[in-house]
C-alpha positions as CSV (number, residue, x, y, z in Angstrom):
1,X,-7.3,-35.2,95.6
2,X,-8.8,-37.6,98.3
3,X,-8.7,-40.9,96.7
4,X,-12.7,-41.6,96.5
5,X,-13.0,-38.5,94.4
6,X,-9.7,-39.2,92.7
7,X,-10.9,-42.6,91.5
8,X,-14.4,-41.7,90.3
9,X,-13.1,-38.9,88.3
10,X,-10.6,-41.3,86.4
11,X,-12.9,-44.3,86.3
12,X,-15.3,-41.7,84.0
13,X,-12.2,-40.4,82.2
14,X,-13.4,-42.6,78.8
15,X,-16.7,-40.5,78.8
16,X,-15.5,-37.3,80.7
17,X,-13.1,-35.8,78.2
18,X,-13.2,-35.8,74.3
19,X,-10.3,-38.0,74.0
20,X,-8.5,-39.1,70.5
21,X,-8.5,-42.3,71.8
22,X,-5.3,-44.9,70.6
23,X,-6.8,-47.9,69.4
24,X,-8.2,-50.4,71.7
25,X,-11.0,-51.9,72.7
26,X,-13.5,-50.5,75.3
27,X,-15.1,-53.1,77.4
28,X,-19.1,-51.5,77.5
29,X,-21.0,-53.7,79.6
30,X,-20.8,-56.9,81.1
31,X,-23.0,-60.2,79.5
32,X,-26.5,-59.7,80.4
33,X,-27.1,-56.1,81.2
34,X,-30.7,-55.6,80.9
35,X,-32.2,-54.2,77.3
36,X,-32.5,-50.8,77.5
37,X,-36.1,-48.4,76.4
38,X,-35.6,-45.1,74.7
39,X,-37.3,-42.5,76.8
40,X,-39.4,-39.7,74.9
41,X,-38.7,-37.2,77.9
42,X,-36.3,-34.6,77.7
43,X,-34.4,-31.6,78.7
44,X,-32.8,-28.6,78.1
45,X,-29.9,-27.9,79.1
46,X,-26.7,-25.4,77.8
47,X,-28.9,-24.7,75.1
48,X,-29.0,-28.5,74.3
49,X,-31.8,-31.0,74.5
50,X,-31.0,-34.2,76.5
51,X,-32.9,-37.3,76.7
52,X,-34.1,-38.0,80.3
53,X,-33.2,-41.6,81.8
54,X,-34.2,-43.6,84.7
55,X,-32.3,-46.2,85.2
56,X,-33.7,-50.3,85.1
57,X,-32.5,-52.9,87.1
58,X,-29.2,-54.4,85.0
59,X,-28.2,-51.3,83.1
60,X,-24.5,-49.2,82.6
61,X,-23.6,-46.2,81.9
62,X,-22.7,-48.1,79.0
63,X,-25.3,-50.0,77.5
64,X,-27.6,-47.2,78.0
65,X,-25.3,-45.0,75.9
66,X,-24.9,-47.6,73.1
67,X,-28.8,-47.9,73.3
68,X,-29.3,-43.7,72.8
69,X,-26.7,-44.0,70.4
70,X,-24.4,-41.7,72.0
71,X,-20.5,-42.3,73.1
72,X,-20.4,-43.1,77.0
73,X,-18.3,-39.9,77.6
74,X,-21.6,-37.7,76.8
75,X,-23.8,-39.3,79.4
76,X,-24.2,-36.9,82.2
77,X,-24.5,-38.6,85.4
78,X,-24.3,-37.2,89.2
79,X,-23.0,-40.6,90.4
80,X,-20.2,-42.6,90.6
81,X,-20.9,-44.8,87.2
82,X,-20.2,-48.0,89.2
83,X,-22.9,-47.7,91.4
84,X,-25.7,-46.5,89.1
85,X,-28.8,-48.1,91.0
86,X,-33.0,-48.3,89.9
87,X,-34.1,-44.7,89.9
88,X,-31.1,-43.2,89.3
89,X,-31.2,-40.5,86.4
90,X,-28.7,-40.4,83.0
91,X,-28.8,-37.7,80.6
92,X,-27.8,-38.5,77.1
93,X,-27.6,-35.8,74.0
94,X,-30.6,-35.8,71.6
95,X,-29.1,-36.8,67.9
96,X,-32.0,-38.2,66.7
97,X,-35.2,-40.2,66.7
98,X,-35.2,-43.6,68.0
99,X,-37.8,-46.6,67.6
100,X,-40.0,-47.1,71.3
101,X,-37.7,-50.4,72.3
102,X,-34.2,-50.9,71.3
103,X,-31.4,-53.9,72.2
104,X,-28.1,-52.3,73.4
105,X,-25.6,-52.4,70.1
106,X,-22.0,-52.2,69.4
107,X,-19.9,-48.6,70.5
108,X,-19.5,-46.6,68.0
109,X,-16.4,-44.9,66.8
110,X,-15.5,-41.7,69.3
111,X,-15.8,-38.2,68.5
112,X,-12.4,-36.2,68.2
113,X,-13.1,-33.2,69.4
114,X,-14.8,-30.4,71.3
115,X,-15.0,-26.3,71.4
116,X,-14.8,-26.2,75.1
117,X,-17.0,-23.4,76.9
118,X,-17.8,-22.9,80.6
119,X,-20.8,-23.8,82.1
120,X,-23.2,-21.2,82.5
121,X,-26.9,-22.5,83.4
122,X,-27.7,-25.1,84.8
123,X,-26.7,-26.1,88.1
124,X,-26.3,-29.7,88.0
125,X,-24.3,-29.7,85.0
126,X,-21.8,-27.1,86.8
127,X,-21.7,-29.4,89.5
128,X,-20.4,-31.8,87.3
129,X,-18.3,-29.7,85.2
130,X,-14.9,-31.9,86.0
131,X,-16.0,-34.8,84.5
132,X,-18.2,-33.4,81.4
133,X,-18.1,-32.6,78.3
134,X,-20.9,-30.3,76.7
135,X,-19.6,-29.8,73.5
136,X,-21.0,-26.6,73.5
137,X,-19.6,-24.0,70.9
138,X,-18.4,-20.6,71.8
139,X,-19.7,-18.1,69.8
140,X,-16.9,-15.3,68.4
141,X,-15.8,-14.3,65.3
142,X,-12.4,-15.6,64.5
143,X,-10.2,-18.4,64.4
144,X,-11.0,-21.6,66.8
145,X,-7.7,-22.2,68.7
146,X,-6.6,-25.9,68.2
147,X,-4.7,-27.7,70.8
148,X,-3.7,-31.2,70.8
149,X,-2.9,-33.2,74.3
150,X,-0.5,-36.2,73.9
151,X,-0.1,-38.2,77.4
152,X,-0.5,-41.3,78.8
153,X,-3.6,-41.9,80.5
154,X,-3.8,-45.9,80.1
155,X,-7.2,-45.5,79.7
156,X,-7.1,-49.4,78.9
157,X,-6.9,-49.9,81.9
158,X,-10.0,-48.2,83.2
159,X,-12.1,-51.6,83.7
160,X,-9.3,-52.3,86.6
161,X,-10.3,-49.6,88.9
162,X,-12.2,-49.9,91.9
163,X,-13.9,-48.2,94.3
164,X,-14.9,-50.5,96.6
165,X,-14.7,-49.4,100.4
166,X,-11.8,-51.7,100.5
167,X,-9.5,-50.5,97.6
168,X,-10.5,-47.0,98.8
169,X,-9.1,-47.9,101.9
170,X,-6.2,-50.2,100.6
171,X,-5.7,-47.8,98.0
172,X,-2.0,-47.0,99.5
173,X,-1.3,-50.7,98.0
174,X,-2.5,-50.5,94.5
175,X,-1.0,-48.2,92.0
176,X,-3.1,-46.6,89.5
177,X,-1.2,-45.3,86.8
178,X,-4.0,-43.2,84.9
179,X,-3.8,-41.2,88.6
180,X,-0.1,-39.6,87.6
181,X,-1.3,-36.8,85.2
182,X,-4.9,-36.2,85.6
183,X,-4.0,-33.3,87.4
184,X,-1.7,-32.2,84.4
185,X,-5.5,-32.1,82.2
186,X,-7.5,-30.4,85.4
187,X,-5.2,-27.7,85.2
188,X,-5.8,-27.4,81.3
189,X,-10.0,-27.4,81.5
190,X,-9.5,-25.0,84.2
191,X,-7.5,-22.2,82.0
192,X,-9.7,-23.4,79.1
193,X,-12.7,-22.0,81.2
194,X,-11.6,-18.9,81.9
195,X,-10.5,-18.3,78.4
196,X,-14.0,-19.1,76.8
197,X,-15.7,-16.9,79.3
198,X,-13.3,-14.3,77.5
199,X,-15.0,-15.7,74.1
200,X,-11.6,-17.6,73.4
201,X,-13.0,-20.8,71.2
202,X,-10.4,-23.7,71.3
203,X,-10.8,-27.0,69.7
204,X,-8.7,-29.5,72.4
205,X,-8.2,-32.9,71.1
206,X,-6.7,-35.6,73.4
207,X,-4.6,-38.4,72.5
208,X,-3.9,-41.4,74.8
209,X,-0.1,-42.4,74.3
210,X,0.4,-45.0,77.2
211,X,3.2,-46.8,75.8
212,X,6.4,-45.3,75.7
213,X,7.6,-46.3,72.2
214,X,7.9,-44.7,68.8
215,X,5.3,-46.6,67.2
216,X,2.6,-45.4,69.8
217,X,3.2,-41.8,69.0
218,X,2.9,-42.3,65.4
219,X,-0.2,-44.5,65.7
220,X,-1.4,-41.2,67.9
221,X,0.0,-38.6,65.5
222,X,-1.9,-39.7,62.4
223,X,-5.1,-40.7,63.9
224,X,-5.6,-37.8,66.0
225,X,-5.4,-34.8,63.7
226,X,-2.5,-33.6,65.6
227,X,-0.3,-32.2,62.4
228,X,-3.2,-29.8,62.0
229,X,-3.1,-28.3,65.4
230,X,-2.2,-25.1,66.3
231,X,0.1,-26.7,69.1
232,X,0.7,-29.7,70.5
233,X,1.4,-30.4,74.3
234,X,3.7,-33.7,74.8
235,X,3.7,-34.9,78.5
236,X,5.5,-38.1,77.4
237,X,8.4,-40.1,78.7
238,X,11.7,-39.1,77.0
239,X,11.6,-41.8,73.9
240,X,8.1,-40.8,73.5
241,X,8.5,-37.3,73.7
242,X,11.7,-37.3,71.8
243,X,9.6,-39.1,68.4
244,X,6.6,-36.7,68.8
245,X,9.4,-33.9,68.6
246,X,10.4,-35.2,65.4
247,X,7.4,-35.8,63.6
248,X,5.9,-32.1,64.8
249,X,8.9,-30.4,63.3
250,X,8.4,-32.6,60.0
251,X,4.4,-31.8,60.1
252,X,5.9,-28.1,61.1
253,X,3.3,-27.6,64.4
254,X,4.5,-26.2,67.5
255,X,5.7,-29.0,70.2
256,X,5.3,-27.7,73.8
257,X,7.5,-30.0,76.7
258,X,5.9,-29.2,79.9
259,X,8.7,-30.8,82.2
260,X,11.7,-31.6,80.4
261,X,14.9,-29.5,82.0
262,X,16.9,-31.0,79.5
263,X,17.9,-27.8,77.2
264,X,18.9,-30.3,74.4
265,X,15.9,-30.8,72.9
266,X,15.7,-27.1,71.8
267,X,19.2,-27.7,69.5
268,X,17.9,-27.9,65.9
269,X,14.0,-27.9,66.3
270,X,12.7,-24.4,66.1
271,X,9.3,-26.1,66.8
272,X,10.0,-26.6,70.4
273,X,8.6,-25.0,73.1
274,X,10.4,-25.6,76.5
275,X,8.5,-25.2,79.8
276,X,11.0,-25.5,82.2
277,X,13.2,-22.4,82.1
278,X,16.4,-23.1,80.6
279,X,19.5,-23.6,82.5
280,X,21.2,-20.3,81.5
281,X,17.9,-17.9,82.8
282,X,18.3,-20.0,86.1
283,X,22.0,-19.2,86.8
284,X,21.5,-16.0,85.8
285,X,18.5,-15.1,88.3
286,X,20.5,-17.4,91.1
287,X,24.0,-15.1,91.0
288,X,21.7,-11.8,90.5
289,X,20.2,-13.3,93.8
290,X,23.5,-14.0,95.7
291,X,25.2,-10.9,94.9
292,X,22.1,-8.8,96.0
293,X,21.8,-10.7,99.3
294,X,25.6,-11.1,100.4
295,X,27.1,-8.6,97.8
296,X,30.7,-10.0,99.3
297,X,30.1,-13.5,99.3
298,X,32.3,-15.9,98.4
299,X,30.5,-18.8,95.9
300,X,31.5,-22.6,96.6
301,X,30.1,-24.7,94.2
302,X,29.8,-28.6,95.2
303,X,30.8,-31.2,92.5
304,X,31.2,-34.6,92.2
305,X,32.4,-37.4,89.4
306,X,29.5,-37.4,87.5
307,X,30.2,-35.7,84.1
308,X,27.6,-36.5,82.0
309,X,25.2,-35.2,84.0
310,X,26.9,-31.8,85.9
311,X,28.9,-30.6,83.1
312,X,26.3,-28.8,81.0
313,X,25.5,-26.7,84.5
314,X,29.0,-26.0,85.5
315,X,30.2,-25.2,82.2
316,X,27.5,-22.4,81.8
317,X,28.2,-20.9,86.0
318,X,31.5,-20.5,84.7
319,X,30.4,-18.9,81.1
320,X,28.7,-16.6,83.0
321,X,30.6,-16.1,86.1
322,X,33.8,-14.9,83.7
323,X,31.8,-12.7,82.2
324,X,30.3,-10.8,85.2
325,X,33.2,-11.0,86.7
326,X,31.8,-9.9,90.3
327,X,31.8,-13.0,92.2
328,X,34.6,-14.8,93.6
329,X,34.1,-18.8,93.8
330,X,35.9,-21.3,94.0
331,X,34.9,-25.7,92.3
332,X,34.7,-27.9,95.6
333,X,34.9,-31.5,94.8
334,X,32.6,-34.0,97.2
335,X,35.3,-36.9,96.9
336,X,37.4,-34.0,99.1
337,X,34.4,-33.6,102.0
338,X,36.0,-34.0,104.6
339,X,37.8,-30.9,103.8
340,X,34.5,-28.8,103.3
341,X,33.8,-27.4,107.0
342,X,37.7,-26.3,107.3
343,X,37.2,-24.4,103.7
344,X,33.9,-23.0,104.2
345,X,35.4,-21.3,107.7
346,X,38.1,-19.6,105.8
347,X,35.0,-17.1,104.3
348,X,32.6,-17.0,106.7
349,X,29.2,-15.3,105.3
350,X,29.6,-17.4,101.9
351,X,27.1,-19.0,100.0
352,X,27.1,-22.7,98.5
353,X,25.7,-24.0,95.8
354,X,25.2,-27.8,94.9
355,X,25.1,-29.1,91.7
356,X,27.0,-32.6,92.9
357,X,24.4,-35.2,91.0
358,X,24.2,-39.2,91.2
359,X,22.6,-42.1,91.6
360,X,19.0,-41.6,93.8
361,X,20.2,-43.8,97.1
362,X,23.4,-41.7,96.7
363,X,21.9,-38.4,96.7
364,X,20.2,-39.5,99.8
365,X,22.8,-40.0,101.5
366,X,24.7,-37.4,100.1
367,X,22.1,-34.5,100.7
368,X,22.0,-35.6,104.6
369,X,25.9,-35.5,105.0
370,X,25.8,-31.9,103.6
371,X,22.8,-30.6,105.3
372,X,24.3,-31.8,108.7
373,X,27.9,-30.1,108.0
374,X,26.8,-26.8,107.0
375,X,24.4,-27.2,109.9
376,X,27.2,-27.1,112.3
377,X,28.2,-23.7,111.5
378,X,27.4,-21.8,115.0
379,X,27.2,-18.5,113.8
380,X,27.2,-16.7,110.3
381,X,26.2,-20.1,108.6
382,X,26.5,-20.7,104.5
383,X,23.8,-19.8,102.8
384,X,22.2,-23.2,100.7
385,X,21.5,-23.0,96.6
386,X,20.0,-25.6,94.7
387,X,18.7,-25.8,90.9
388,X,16.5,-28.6,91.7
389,X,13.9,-28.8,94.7
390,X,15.1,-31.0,97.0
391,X,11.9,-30.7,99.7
392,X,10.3,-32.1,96.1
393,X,13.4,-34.6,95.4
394,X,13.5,-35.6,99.1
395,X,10.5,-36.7,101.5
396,X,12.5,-37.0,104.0
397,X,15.2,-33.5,103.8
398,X,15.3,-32.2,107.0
399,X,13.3,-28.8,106.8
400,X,14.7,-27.3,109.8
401,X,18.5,-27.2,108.5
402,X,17.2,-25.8,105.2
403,X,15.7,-23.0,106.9
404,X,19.1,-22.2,109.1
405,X,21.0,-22.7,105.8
406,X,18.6,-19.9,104.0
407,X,17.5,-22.8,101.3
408,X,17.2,-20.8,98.2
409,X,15.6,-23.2,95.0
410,X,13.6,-22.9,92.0
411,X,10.3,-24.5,94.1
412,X,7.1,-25.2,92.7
413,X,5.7,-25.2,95.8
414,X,3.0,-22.8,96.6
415,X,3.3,-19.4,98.1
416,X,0.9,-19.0,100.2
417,X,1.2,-14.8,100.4
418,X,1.2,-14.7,96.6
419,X,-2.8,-13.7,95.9
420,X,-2.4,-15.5,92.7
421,X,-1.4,-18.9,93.9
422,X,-4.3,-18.9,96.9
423,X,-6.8,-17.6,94.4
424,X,-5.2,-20.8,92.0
425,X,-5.8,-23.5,95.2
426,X,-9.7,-22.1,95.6
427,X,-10.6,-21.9,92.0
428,X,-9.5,-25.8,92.0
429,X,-10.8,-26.6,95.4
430,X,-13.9,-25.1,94.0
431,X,-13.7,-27.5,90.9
432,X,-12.8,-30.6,91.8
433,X,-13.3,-31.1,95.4
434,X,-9.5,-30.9,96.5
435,X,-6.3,-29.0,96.3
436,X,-3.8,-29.9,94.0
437,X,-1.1,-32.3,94.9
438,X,1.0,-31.9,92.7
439,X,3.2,-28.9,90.5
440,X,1.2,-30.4,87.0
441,X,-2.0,-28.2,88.0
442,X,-0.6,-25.2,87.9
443,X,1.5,-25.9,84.9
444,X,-1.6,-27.3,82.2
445,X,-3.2,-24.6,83.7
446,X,-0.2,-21.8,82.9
447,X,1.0,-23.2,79.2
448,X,-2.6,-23.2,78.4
449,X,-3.5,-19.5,79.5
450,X,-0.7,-18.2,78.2
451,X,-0.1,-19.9,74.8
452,X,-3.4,-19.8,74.1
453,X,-3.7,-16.1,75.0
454,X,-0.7,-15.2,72.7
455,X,-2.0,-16.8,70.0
456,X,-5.4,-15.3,70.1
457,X,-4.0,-11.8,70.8
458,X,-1.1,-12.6,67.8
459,X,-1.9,-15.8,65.6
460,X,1.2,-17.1,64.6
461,X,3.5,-14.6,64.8
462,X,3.1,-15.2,68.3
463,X,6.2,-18.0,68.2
464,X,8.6,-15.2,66.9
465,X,7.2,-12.5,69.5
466,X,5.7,-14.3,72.4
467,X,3.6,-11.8,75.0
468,X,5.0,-10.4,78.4
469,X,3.9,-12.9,81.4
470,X,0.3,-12.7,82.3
471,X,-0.6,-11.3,86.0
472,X,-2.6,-14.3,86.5
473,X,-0.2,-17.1,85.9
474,X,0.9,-19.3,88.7
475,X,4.5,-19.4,87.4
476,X,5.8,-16.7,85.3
477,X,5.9,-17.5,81.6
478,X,7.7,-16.0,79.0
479,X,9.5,-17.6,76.1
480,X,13.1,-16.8,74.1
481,X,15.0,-18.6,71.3
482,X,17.4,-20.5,73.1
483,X,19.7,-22.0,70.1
484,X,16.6,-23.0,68.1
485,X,14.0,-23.5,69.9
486,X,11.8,-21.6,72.8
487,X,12.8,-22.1,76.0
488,X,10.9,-19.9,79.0
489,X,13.5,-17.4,80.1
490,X,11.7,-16.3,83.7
491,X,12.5,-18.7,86.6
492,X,11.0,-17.2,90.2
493,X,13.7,-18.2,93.2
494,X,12.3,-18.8,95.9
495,X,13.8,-18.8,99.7
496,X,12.6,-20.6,102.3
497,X,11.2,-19.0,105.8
498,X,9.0,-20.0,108.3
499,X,9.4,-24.2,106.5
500,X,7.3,-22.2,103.9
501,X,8.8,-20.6,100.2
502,X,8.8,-17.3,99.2
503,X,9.6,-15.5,96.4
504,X,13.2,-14.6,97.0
505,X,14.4,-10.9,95.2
């Protein structure tokens, strides 16, 4: 997103989205916004009848609301809310009759939830579809889908953000954090679109968990209705995460982990849902790929001192590299580097794959020491595999040695020859003014079509039978019991060419 339209969309977030909101208090209006007079016009629109505003000299978004009665998050305006002048126009939701003249009053308590549907009539409101909520009700027979959100969107914090022409243009000096997962939730109302146009009806409810402790998810849990969900999706730091896990497998709902790679957190939950694909499916798809592409290739894989954090990936290459039996490799430990180029000439046309792991200002320097040796090799150079995506890890990787070293990763980088990725970028272009910058799009947008799809196709017995991946997913998607939980068993390789990925075979 550019950041004007980045921070208008997030400085509306309190009135855009049918949050569950964790408790605190919204700051409405400043002291001394002007009195505000019901209007008697109004308008219809998605089937709806709205009050018609025109805006006085000293009135918010806000106090206006409070006036009509309404929450903030239902006004529809086609303005940034900071910079509402005399004349503008606010919609608000008719509830009700009101006396002729009425003194602004205090918030009232949110609404927690909506039956999301796309926009279908008029054209301001579609313009505006990002940022609103109709609360309008899709109308099929059958079970409304319920889907909880938990993430933090600090949406305390709202009242700091600006979008003066200064902080727009300073805006590489302040740090927003409700900017990290918006993208995460644009992906979600996206999918969410396309399934009510299939007459899908889901009930989403959001919960704000900003803080990263135990007690903030509980306060979320039970306030929220999220134990009565269908599912719940948990895009929460690792102590966060970890106690919404628990108390979704006491309340026995479905807890999805959109970026965990940690395959732990699937041992003794059968409640989990694992996004990532799990370690095993990875290493699996990665030898298939190295023994199609150089069938005699010999495997070095790169190690270091670090345990904790390596052994759970070269325990399972060599679980499964026993068992196939087919590959020849050989454990290469980085302490012995300047060995490497000596050993690596002894097989020429071999392939090398890093699992070496440490601390970020080591990796840096490590990554550039390896890239630069293996670039050395004149002719018939190794052939470079990674788990993780180190163009992601890395700003500043060198793209020109990963291309002579045939970089082979699990990217989540977009393919730009894949129909179904550039149809992905326009849709969102289309919707919210940008392109994605970030992998969270595409994966609110893929958990949500699919799950959601699965269930409406299987109701529960969907967890014990999940469907085949969808054409129209970004990522492919499909789920097995990996010890007890579900863990997403179809990673895509891709290879890069050209400084661009593509899928590899």
């Amino acid at each position: 997103m550019t950041g004007i339209k980045r921070k208008v969309i997030v400085a509306v977030i309190a009135m855009a989205f049918t949050f569950h909101l964790s408790p605190f208090t919204l700051r409405a209006q400043a002291p001394g916004t002007a009195p505000v007079k019901i209007s008697t016009e109004t308008q219809m629109m998605h089937g709806r009848k709205y009050y018609v505003h025109i805006v006085e000299k000293g009135q918010t978004v806000y106090s206006i609301s409070k006036a009509y009665k309404v929450e903030s998050y239902d006004a529809v305006t086609h303005v940034d809310i900071h910079f509402l002048h005399p004349g503008d126009t606010v919609w608000l939701p008719a509830r009700g009759q009101f006396p002729a003249d009425i003194e602004t009053s205090s918030p009232s308590t949110p609404t927690t939830k909506e039956v999301v549907k796309p926009s279908q009539s008029n054209q301001n409101v579609q313009n505006n579809r990002s940022v609103q909520n109709t609360q309008a009700t899709v109308k099929k027979t059958g079970k409304v889908i319920k889907m909880a959100v938990m993430m933090p969107l600090h949406l305390d914090q709202i009242d700091d953000i600006s979008t003066t022409k200064f902080d727009i243009e300073q805006r590489g000096k302040k740090n927003y954090r409700q900017f990290e997962f918006i993208e995460f939730y644009e992906g979600i109302r996206m999918a969410l679109d396309v399934l009510a146009e299939k007459g899908i009806s889901v009930e989403l409810n959001v919960a704000d968990v900003s803080t990263n402790t135990p007690a903030a998810v509980e306060a979320a849990f039970a306030s929220h209705n999220v134990a009565k969900s269908d599912f719940v999706v948990a895009l929460l730091f690792r102590e966060a995460f970890d106690k919404a896990a628990e108390l979704a497998r006491q309340a026995g709902v479905y807890i999805v982990n959109p970026m965990a790679t940690r395959s732990e957190i699937c041992v003794e939950n059968n409640f989990m849902v694992k996004i990532q694909p799990s370690m095993e499916s990875q290493i699996r798809v990665m030898l298939n790929n190295m023994k199609a592409e150089r069938p005699n290739g010999h495997l070095y894989i790169i190690h270091g001192a670090n345990a904790s954090s390596e052994k759970p990936v070269l325990d399972e290459l060599k679980r499964q590299l026993k068992e196939r039996g087919d590959i020849k490799y050989t454990l290469f430990n980085w302490n012995q580097s300047g060995k490497l180029t000596s050993t690596l000439k002894a097989t020429p046309g071999c392939n090398v794959l890093s699992i070496y792991d440490h601390k970020v200002d080591q990796m840096r320097v490590y990554v550039s020491n390896l890239l630069n040796r293996l670039s050395a090799f004149k002719n018939d150079s190794p052939r470079l595999y990674t788990i993780s995506d180190w163009t992601r890890d890395y700003n500043d990787v060198d793209f020109a040695q990963l291309q002579l070293l045939g970089y082979h990763t699990f990217s989540s980088s977009w393919d730009m020859t894949n129909s179904v990725h550039v149809d992905f970028l326009k849709a969102f272009r289309d919707t919210y003014g940008s392109e994605p910058t970030s992998p969270l799009a595409a994966t609110g947008y893929d958990l949500t079509m699919y799950i959601i799809s699965g269930l409406n196709r299987r109701s529960s017995e969907f967890w014990n039978q999940p469907i085949e991946s969808m054409p129209v997913l970004v990522h492919p998607m499909h789920f097995s019991r990996q010890q007890a939980g579900l863990e997403n068993d179809q990673p895509q390789l891709f290879r890069m060419e050209q400084l661009h990925f593509i899928p590899a075979q």
